[in-house]
C-alpha positions as CSV (number, residue, x, y, z in Angstrom):
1,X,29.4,34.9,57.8
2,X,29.7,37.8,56.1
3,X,33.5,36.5,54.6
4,X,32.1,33.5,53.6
5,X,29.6,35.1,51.5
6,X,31.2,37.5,50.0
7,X,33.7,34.5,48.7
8,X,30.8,32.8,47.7
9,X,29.7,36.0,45.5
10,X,33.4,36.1,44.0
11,X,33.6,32.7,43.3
12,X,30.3,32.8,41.9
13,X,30.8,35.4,39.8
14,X,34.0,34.1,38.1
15,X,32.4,31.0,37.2
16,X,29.5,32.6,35.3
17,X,32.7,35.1,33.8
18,X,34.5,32.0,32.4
19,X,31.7,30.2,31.2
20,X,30.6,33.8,29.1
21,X,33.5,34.3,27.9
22,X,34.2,30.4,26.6
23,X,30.5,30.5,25.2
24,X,31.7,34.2,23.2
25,X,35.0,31.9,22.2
26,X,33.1,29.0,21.2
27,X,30.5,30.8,18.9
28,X,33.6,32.8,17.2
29,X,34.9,29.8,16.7
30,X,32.0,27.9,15.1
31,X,31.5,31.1,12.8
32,X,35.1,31.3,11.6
33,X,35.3,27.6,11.1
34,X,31.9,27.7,9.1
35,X,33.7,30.3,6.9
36,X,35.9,28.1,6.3
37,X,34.3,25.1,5.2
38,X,31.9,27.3,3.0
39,X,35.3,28.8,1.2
40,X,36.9,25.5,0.5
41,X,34.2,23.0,-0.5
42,X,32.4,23.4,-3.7
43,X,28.9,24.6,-4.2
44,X,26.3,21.8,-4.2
45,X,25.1,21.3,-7.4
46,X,21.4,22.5,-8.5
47,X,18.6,19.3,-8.3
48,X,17.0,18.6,-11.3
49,X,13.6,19.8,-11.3
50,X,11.1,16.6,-10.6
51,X,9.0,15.4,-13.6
52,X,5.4,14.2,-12.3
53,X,5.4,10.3,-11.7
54,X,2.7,8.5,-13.4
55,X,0.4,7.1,-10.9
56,X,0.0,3.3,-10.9
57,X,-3.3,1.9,-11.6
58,X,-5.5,0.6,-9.4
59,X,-6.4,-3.2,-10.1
60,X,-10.0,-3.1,-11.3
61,X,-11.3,-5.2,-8.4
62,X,-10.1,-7.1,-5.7
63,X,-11.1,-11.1,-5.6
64,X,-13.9,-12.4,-4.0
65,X,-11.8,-13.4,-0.5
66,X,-9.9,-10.3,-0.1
67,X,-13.1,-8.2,-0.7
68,X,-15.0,-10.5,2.1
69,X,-11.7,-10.2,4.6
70,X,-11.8,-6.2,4.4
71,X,-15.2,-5.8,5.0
72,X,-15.4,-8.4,8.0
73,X,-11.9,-5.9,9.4
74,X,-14.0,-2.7,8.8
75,X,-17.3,-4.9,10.8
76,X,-14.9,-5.8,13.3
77,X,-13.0,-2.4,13.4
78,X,-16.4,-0.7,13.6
79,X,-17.9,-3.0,16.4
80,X,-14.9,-2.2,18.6
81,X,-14.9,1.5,18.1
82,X,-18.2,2.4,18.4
83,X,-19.1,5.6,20.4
């Protein structure tokens, strides 16, 4: 029984070596190709600074229907959500 863990422990620990060592492989990689990519490829160019939007205007008021069919939504709304 002994054997058979011991080969278990070997095994074991060779798997968790090669998977280390591809992970230290694959984050070289990633940083050399990143290098790369930064040294070839032109700098993005600045944005513009944003210029304040005017903000639209409100219609004065609402007509007569769409007034009475938001306040029977907010009735409604209320009715069902009281606490």
């Amino acid at each position: 029984m002994s054997d058979l863990m011991s080969q278990a422990v070997d095994l074991m620990i060779a798997g968790m070596g090669f998977v280390f060592v591809f992970l230290i492989i694959l984050v070289f990689a990633t940083t050399f190709m990143s290098r790369i990519i930064n040294r070839f490829t032109a700098p993005e160019p600045a944005t513009p600074a944003r210029t304040p939007r005017a903000k639209p205007s409100a219609p004065a008021s609402a007509d007569p229907d769409t007034a009475e069919a938001i306040r029977k939504a907010i009735a409604q709304y209320r009715a069902r959500h009281k606490k």
